[in-house]
N, C-alpha and C positions, 0 to 999 in steps of 0.2 A: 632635492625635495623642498627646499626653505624658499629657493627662487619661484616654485610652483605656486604656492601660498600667495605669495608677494601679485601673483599675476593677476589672481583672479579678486572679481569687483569685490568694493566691502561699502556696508552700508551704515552711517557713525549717528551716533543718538547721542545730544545733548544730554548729559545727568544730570536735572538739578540739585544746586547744593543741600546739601543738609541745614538746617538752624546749627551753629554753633560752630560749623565750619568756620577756620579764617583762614583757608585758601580762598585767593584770588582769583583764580587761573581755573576756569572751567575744565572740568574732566569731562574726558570720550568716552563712550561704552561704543565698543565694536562688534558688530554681528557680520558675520561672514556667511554666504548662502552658498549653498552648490546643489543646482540641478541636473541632473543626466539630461542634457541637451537632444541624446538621442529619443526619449522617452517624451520629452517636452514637444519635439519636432512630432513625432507620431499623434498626440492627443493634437495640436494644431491641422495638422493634415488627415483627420480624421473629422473635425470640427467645418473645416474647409468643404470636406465630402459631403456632409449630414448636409450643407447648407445649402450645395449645388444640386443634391438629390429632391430637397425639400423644394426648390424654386423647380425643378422639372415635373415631379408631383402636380404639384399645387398650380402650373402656371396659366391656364384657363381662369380653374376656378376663382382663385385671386382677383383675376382681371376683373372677371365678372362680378365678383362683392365689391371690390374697388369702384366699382362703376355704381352698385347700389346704397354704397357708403358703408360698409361694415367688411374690413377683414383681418379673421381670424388666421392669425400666423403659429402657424404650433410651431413648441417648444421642445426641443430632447435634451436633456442633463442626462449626457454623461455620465457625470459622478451620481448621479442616483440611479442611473441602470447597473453603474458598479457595486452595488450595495446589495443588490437583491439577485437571487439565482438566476438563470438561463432562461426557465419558466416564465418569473416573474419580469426577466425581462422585455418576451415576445408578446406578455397580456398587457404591459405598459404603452408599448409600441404599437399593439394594437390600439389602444385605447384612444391615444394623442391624436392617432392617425384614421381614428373612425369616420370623419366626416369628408375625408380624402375621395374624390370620384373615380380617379383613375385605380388601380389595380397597385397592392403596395405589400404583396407577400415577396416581391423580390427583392423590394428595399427593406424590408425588415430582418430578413433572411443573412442578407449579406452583411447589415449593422451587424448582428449578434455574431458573424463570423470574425469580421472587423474588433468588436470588443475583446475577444479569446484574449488577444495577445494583449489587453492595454492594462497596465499597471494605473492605479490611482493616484494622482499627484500630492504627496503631503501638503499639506496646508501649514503655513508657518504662522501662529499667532503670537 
């Protein structure tokens, strides 16, 4: 179990000294992180999906604002579809996804199926 610890990265923070300290010898503060790799890989190859679904969407219209100088690239967070119910996630998605030409109940459909399984990444501050 001790050798496992040892494997995994660690990430080391300078402490500055105190006033009144008279060690010389800088001290380590150590933070150790461990992510579920499995869980990590899922939200990436989900992030991966949203962005190849988004460029086949959009891939006309794009072109064509790109040619008149303005284009609007929507945005999906993830973490804030995870925040809000099922409901509010499909009126989000519609929302972003309002000015899309082609037909986008099948991609919203299948995101929200997509979401079921994904757990929220803590955030470490």
């Amino acid at each position: 179990m001790a050798s496992k610890s040892r494997d995994l990265p660690r990430v080391t923070f300078q402490v500055p000294e105190k006033p009144g300290e008279e060690s010389s010898h800088k001290k380590l503060g150590k933070l150790t992180v461990k992510y579920n790799r499995k869980d990590l890989q899922r939200w990436l190859d989900l992030e991966e999906w949203i962005d190849t679904q988004l460029q086949e969407l959009y891939q006309y219209q794009l072109q064509e604002e790109a040619d008149a100088g303005t284009t609007p690239e929507p945005e999906i967070d993830i973490e804030d579809l995870l925040e809000v119910s099922n409901e509010e996630q499909k009126s989000k998605l519609q929302e972003i996804l309002h000015e899309c030409s082609r037909p986008t109940e099948d991609f919203i459909t299948e995101l929200l199926s997509r979401l079921q399984g994904l757990r929220k990444i803590p955030q470490r501050k």
